[in-house]
Backbone as CSV, one residue per row, in Angstrom:
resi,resn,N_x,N_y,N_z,CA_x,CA_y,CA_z,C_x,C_y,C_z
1,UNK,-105.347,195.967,-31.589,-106.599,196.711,-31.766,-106.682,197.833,-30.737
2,UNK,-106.779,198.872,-30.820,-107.343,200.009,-30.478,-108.782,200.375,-29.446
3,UNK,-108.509,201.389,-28.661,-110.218,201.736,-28.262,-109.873,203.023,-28.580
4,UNK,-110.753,203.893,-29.084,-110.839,205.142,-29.181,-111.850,206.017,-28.519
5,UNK,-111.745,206.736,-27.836,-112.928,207.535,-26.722,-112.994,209.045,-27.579
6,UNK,-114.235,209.014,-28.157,-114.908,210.253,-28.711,-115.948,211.094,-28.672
7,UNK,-115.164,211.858,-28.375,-116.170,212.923,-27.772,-117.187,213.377,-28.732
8,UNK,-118.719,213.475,-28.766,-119.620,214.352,-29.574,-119.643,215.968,-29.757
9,UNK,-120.080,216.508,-29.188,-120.306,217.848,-29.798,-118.908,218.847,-29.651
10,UNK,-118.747,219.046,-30.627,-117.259,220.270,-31.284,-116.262,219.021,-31.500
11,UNK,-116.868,217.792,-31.775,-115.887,216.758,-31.940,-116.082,215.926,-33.027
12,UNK,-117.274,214.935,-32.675,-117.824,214.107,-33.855,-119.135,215.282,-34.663
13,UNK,-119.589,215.821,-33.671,-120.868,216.594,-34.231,-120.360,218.143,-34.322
14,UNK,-121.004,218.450,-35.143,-121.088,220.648,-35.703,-122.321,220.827,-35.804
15,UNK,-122.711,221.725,-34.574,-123.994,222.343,-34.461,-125.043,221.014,-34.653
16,UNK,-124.585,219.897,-33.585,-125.971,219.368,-33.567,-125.803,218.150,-34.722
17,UNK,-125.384,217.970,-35.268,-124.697,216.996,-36.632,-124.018,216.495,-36.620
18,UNK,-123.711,214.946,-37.578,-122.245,214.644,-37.470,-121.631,215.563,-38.505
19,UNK,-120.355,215.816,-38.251,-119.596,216.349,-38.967,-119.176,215.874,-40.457
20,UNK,-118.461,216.776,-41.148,-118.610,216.385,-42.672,-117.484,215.100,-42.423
21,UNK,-117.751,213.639,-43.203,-117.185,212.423,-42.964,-116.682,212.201,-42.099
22,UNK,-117.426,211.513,-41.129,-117.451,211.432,-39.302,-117.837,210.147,-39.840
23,UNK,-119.314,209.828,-40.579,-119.531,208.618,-40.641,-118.783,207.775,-41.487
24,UNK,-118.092,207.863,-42.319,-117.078,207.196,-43.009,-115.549,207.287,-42.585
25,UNK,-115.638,208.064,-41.725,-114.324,207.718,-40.951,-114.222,206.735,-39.610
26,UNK,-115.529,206.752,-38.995,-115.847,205.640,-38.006,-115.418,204.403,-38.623
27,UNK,-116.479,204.260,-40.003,-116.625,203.091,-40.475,-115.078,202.529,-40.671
28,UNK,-114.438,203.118,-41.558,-112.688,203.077,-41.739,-112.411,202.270,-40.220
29,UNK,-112.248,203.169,-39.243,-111.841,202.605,-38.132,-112.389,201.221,-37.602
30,UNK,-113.581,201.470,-37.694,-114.012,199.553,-37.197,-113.660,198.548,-38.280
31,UNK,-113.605,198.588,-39.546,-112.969,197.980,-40.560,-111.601,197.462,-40.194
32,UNK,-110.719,198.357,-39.584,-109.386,197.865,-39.518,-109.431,197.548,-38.063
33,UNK,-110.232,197.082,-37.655,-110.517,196.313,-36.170,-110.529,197.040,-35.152
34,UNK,-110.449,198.649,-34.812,-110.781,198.979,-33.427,-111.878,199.520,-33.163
35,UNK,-111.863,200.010,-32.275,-112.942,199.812,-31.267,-113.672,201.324,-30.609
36,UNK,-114.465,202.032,-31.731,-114.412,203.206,-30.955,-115.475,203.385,-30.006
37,UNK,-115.768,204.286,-29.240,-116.645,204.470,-28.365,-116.888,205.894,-28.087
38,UNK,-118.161,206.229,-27.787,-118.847,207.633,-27.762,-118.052,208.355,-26.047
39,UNK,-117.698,209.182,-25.525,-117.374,209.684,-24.034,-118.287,211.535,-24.552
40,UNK,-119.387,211.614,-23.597,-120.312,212.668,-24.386,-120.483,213.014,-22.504
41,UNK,-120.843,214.436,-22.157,-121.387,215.334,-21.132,-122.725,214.851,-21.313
42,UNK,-123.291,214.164,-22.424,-124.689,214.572,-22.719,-125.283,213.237,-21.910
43,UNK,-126.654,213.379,-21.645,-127.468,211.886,-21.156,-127.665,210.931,-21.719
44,UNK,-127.770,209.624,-21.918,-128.263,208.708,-22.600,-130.101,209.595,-23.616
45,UNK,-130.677,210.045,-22.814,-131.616,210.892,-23.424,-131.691,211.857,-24.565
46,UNK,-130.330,213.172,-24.454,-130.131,213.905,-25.566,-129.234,213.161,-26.562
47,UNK,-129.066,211.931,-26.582,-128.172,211.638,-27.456,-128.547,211.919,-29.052
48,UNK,-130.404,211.337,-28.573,-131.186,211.039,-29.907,-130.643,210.147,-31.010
49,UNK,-130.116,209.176,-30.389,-129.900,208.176,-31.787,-128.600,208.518,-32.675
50,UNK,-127.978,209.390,-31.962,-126.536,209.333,-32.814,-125.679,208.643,-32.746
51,UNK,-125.719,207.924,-31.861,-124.484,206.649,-31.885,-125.069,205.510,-32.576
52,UNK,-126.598,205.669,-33.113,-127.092,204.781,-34.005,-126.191,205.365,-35.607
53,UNK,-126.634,206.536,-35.855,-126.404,207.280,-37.206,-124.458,207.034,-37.212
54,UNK,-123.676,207.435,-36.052,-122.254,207.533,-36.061,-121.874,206.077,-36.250
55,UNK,-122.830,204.847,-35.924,-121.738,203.563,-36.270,-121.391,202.677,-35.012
56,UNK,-121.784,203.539,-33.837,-121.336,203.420,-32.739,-121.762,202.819,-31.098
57,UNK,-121.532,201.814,-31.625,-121.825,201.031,-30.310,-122.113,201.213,-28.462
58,UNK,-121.144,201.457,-27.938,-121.165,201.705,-27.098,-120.626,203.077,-26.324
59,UNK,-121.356,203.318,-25.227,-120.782,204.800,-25.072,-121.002,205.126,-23.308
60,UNK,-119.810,206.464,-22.923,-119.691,206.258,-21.724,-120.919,208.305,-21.341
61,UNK,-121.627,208.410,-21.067,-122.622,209.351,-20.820,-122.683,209.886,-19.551
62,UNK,-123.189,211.513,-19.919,-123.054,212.019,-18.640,-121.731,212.255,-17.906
63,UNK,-120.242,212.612,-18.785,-119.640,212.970,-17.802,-118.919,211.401,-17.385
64,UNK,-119.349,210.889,-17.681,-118.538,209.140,-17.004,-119.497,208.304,-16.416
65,UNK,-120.895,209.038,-15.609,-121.660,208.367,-14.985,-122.301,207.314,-15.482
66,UNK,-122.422,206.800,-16.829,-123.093,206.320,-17.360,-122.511,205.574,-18.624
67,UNK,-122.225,203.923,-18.650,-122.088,203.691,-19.578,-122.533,202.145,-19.597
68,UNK,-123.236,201.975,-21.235,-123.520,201.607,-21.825,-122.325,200.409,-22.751
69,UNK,-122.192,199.751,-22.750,-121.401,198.012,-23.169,-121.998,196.951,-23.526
70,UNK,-122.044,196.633,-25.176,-122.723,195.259,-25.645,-123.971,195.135,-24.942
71,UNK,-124.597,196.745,-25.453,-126.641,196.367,-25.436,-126.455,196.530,-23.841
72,UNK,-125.937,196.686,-23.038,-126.047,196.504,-21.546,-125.644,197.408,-21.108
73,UNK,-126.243,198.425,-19.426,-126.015,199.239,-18.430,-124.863,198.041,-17.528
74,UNK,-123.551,199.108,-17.917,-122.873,198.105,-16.820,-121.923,199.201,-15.883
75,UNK,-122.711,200.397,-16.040,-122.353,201.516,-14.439,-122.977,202.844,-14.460
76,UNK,-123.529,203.083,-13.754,-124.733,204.060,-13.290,-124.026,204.685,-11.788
77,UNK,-124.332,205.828,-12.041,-123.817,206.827,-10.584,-124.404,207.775,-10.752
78,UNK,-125.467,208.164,-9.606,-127.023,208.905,-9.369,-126.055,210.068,-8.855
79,UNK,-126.498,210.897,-8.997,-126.694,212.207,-7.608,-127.743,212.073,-6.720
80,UNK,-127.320,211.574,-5.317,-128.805,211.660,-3.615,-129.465,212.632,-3.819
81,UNK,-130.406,211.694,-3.453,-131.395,212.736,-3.600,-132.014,214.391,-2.309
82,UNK,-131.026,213.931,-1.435,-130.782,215.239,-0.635,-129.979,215.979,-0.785
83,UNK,-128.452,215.603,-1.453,-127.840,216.605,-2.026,-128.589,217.410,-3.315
84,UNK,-129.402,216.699,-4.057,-129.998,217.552,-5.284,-130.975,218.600,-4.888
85,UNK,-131.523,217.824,-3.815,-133.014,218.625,-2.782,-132.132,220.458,-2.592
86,UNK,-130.681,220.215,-1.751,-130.186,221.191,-1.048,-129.445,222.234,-2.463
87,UNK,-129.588,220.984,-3.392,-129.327,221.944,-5.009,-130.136,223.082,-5.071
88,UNK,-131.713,222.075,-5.739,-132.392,222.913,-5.959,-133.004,224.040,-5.014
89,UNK,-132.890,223.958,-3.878,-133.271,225.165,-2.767,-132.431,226.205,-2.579
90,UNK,-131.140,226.121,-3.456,-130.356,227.338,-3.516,-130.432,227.550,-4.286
91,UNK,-131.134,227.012,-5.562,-131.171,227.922,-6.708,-132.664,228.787,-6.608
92,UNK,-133.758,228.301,-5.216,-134.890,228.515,-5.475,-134.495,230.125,-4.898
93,UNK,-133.518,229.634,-3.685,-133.290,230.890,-3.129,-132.703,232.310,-3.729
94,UNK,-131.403,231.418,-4.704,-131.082,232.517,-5.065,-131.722,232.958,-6.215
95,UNK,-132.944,232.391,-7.401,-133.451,232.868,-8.259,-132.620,232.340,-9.609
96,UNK,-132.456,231.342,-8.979,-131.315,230.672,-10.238,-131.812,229.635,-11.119
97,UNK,-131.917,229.715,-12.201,-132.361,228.265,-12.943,-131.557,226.866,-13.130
98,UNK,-131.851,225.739,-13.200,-131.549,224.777,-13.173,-132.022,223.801,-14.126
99,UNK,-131.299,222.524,-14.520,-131.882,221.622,-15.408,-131.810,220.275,-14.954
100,UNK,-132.565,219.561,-14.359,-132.078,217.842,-14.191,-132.108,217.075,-14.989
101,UNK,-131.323,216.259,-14.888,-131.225,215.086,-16.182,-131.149,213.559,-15.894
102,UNK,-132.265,212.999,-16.196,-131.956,211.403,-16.442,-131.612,210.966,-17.262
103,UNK,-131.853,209.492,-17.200,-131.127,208.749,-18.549,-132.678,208.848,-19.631
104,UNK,-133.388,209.045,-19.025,-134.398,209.121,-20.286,-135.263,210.587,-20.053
105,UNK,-135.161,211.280,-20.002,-135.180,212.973,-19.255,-134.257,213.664,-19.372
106,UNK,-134.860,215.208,-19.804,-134.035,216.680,-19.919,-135.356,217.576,-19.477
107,UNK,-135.335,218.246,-17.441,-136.238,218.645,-17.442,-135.765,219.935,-16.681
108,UNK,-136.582,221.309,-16.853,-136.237,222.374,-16.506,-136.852,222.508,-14.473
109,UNK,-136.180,222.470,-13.549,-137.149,223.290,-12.818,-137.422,224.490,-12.850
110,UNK,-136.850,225.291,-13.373,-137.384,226.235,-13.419,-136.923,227.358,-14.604
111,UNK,-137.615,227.926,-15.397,-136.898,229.245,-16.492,-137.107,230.560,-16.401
112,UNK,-136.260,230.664,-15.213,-136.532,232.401,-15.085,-135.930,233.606,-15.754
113,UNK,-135.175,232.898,-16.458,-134.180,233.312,-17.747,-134.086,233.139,-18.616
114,UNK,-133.632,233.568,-19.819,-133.394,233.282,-21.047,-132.764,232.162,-21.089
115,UNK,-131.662,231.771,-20.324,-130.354,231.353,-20.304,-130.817,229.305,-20.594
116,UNK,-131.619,229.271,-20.240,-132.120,227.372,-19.792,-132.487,227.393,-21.943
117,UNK,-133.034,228.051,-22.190,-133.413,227.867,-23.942,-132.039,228.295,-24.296
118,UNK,-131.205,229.189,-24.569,-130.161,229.483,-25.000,-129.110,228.413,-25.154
119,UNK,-129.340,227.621,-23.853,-128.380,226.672,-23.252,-128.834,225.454,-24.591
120,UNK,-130.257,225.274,-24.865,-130.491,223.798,-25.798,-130.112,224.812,-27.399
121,UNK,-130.233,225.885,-27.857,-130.513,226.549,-28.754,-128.764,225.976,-29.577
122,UNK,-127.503,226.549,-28.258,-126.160,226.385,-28.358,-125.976,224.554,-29.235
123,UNK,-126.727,223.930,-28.463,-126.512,222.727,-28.401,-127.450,221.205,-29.728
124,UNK,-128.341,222.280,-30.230,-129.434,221.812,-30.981,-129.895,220.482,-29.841
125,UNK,-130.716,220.681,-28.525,-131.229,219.407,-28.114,-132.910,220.703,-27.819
126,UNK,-133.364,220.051,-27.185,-134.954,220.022,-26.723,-134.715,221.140,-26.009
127,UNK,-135.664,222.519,-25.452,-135.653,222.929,-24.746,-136.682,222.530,-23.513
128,UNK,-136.291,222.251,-22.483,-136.673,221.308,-21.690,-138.486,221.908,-21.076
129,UNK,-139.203,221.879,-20.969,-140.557,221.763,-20.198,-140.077,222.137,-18.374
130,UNK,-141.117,222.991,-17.687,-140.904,222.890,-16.481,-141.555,221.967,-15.688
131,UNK,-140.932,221.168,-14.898,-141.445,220.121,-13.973,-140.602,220.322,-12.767
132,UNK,-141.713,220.875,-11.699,-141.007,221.240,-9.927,-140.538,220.118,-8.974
133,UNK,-141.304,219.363,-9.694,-141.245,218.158,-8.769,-140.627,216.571,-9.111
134,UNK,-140.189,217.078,-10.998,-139.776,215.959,-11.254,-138.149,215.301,-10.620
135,UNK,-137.700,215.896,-10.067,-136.384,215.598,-9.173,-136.280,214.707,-7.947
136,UNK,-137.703,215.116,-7.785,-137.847,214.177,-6.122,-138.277,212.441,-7.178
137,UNK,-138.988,212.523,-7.841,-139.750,210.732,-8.364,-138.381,210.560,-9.869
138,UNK,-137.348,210.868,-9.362,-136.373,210.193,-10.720,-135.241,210.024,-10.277
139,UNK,-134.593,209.586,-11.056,-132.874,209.644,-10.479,-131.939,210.276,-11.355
140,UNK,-131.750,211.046,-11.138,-131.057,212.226,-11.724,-129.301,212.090,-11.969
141,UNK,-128.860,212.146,-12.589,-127.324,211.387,-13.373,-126.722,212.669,-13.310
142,UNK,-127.811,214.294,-13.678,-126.830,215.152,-14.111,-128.023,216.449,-13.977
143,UNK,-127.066,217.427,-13.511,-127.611,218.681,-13.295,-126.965,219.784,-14.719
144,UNK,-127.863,221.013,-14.982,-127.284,221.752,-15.829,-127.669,223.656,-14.788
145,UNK,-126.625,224.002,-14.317,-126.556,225.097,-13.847,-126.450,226.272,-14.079
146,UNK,-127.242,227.533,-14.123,-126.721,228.526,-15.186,-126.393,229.759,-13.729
147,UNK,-125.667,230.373,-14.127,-124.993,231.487,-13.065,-124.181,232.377,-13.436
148,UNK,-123.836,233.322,-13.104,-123.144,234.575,-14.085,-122.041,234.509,-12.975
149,UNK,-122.116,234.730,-11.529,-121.723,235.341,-10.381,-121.333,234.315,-9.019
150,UNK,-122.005,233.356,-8.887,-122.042,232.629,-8.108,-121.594,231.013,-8.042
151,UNK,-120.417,230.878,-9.151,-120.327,229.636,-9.175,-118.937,229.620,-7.833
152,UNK,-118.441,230.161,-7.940,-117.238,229.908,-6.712,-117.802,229.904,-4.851
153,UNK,-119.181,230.376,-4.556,-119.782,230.330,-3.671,-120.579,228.361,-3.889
154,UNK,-121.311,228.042,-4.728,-122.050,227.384,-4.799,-120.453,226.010,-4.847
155,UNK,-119.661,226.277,-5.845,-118.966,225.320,-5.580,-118.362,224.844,-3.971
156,UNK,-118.099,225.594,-2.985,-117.952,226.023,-1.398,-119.143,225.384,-0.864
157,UNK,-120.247,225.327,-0.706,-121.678,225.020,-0.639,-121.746,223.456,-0.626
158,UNK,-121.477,223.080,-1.623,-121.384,221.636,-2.370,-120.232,221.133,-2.629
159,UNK,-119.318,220.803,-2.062,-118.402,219.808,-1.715,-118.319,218.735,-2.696
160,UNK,-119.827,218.341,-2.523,-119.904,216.695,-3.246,-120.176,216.890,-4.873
161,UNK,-120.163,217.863,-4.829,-120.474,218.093,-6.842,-119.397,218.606,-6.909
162,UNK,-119.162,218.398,-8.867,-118.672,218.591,-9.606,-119.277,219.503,-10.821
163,UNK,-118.600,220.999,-10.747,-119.351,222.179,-11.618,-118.016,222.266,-12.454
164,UNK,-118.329,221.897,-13.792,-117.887,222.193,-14.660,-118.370,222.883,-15.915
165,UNK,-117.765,223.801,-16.327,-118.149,224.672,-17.371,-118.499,223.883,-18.546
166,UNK,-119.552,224.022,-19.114,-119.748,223.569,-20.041,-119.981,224.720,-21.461
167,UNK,-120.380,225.597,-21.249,-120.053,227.000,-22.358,-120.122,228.262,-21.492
168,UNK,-120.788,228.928,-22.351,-120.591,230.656,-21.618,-121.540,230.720,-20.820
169,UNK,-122.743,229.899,-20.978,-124.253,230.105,-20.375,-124.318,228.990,-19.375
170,UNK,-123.427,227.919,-19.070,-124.136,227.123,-17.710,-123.024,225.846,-17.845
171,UNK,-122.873,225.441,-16.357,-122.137,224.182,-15.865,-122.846,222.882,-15.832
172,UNK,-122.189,222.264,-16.409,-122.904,221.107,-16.121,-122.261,220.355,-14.581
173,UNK,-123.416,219.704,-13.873,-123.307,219.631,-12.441,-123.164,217.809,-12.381
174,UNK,-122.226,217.041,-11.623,-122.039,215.897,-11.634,-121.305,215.558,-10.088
175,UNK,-121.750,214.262,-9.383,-120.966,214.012,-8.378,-119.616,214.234,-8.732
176,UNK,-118.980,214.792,-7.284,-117.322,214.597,-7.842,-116.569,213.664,-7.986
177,UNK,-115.541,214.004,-8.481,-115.101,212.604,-9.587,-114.031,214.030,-10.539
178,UNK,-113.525,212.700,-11.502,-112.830,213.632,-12.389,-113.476,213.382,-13.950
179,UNK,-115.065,213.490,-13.518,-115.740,213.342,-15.378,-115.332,212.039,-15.833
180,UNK,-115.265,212.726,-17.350,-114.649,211.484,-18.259,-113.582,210.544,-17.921
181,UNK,-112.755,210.765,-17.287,-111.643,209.874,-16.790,-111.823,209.054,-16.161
182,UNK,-112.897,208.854,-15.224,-113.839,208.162,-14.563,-114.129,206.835,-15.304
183,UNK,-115.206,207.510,-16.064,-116.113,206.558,-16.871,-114.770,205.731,-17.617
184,UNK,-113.573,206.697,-18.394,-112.741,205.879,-19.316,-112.107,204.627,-18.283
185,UNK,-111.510,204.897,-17.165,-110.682,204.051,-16.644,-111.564,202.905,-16.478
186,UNK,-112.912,203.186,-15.804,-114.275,201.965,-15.342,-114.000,201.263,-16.407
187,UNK,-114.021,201.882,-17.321,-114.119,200.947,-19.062,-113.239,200.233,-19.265
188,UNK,-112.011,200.438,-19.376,-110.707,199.685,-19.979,-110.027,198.808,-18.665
189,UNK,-110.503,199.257,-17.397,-110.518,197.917,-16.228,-111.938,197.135,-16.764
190,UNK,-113.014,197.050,-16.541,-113.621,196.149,-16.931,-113.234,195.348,-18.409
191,UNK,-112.792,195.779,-19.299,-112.554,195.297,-20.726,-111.231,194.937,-20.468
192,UNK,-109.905,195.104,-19.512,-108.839,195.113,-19.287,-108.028,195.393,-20.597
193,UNK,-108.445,196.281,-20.819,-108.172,196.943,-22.310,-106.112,197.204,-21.841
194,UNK,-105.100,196.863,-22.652,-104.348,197.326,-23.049,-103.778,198.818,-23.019
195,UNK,-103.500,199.546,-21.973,-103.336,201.338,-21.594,-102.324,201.948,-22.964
196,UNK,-101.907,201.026,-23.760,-101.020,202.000,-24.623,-101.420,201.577,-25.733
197,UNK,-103.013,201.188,-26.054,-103.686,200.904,-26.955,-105.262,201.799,-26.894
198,UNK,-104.957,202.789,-26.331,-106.231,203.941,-25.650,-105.804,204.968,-26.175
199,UNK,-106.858,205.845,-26.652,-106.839,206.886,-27.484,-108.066,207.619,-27.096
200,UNK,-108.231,208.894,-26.989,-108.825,209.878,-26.671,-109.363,211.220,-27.405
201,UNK,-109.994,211.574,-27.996,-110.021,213.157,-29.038,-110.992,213.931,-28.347
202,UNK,-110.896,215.092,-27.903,-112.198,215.837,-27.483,-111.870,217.375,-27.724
203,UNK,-112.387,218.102,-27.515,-112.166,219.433,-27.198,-112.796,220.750,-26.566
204,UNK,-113.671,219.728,-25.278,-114.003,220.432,-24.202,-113.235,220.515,-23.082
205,UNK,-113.255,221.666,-22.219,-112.647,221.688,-20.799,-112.948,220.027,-19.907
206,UNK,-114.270,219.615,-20.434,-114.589,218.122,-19.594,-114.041,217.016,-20.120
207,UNK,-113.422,217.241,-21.346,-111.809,215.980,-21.956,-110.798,216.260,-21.557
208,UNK,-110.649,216.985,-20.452,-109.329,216.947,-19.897,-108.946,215.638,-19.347
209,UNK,-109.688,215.815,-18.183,-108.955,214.790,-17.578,-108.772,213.373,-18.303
210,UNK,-109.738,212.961,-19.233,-110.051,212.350,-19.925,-108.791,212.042,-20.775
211,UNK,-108.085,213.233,-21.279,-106.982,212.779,-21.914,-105.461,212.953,-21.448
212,UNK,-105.750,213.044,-20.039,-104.408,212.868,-19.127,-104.680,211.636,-19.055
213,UNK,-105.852,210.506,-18.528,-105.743,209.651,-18.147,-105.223,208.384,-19.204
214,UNK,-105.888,208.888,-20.608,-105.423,207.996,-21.952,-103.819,208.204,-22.360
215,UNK,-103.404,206.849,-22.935,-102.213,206.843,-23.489,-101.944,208.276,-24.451
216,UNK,-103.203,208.390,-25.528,-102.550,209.298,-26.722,-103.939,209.607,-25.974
217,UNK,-103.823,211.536,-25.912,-104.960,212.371,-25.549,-104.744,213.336,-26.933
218,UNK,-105.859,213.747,-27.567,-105.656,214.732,-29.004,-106.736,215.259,-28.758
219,UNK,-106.761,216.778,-28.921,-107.259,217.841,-28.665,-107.459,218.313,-29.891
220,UNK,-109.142,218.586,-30.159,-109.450,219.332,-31.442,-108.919,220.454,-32.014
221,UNK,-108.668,221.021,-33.306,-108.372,222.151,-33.600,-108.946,223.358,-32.823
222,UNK,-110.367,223.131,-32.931,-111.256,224.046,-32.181,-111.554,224.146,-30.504
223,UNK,-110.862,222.923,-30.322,-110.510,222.786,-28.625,-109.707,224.404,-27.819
224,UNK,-110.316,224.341,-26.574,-110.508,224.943,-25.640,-108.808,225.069,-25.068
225,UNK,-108.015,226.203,-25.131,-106.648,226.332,-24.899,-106.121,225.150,-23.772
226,UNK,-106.900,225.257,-23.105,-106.678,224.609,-22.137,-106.592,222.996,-22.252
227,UNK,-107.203,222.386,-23.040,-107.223,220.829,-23.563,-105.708,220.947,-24.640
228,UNK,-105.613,221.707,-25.074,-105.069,221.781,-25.852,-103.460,221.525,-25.481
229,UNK,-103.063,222.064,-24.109,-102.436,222.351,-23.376,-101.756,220.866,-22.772
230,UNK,-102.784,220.201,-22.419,-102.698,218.886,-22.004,-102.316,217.643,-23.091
231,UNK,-102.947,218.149,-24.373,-102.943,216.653,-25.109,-101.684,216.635,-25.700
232,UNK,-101.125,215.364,-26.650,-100.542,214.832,-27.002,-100.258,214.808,-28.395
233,UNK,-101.460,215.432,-28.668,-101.512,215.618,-30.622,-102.730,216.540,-30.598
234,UNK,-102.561,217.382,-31.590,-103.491,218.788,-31.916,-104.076,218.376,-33.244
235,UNK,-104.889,218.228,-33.715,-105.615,217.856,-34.872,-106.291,219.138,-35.342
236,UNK,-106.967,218.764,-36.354,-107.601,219.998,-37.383,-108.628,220.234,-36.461
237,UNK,-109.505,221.164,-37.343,-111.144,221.894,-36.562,-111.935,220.544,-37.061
238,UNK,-113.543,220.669,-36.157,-114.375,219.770,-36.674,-114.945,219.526,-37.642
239,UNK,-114.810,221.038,-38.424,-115.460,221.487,-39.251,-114.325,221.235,-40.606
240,UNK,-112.720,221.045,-40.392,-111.871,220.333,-41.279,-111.649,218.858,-41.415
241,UNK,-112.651,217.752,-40.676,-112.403,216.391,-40.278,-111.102,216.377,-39.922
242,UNK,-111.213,216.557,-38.050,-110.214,216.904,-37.931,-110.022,215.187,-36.854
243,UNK,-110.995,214.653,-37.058,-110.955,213.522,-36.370,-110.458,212.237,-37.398
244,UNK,-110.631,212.540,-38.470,-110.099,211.768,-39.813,-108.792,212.012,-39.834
245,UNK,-108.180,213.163,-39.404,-106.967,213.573,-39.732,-105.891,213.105,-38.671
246,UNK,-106.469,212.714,-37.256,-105.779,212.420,-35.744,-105.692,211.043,-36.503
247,UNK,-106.569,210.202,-36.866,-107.126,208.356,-36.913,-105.829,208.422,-38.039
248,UNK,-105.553,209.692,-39.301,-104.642,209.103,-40.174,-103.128,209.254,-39.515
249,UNK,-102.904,210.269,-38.678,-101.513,210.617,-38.245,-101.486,209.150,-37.206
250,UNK,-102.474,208.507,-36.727,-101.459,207.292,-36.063,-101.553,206.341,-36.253
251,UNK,-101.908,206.002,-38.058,-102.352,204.936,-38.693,-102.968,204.153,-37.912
252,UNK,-104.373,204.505,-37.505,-105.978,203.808,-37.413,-106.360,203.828,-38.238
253,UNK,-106.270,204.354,-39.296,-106.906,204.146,-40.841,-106.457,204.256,-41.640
């Protein structure tokens, strides 16, 4: 039996959706006994119930920080709350917008730009409400950073984060770590999952590491040169079920 780590958006989902037979290709896969699982940038919060609609049980959120196993939280990793403090005071300084994120929260401190709506518009989630103060009374899993100019200073600054690109308009911000690879390895040591029975599909810059660390790493059609570069098998676009097409080339279904 199999685990499969799948990535949501430009992967299982198009513009906010599952993709055309995403849900009948899940199903296929748990039928013939494995085991897939959601690996998403996004919070337990923006998920909105798609790993209800996809079939899908359990899932690793936020980048790795966060995952979810048989109905149960079995690993959580906050960002301090003085490193976030010394966040947000350089963005106050430099006029920069920001987004914090809990597991049940997507909140703006501040929108001095277009760029914080653009950022949910890209993504079909909520455009977030401003709250100044909601950072200090929560625990925050995940930052969303927007910057044209200043990410190679701010990365220098902050040591202890992890700025990774997440599109043209903003990074998503996470303790350092290597993302998804994180969360995957936590997973398959706790499950003592089998390493040449691990499988991986994504096609963001943040499935990289993700699919160095998996046996078979497969990189979407529509994946990012750079994933592409790394994986192990190149599959169709999302928009060709291109995740139906990886599950048939290594008979999972």
């Amino acid at each position: 039996m199999a685990i499969v780590f799948l990535d949501l958006d430009g992967t299982t989902l198009h513009e906010g959706r599952p993709s055309e037979g995403i849900i009948e290709t899940i199903a296929l896969l748990k039928a013939n006994g494995h085991h897939p699982v959601i690996a998403t940038g996004r919070v337990p919060h923006v998920l909105y119930g798609v790993d209800k609609i996809l079939g899908i049980d359990d899932y690793i959120a936020s980048n790795g920080q966060f995952i979810k196993y048989d109905g149960k939280v079995i690993h959580e990793r906050y960002i301090p709350k003085d490193i976030l403090q010394r966040l947000v005071d350089y963005c106050e300084t430099n006029q920069l917008d920001l987004v914090v994120e809990s597991v049940d929260d997507y909140v703006a401190y501040s929108k001095k730009t277009e760029l914080v709506d653009q950022f949910s518009e890209i993504y079909k989630i909520e455009k977030p409400r401003i709250d100044q103060t909601y950072h200090q009374n929560h625990d925050i899993l995940e930052c969303v950073f927007f910057t044209k100019d200043k990410i190679d200073e701010v990365r220098t600054l902050f040591p202890e984060l992890q700025f990774n690109r997440s599109n043209t308009i903003g990074y998503d911000v996470n303790l350092k770590g290597e993302l998804k690879a994180e969360g995957v390895r936590w997973l398959i040591d706790y499950l003592k999952y089998p390493l040449d029975q691990v499988y991986a599909i994504g096609d963001g810059l943040n499935d990289i590491t993700m699919l160095q660390t998996v046996n078979t790493g497969i990189a979407m059609g529509n994946a990012h040169p750079r994933l592409k570069a790394v994986a192990k098998h190149i599959t169709d676009d999302v928009t060709a079920q291109g995740v139906y097409k990886a599950l048939k080339h290594y008979k999972l279904i």
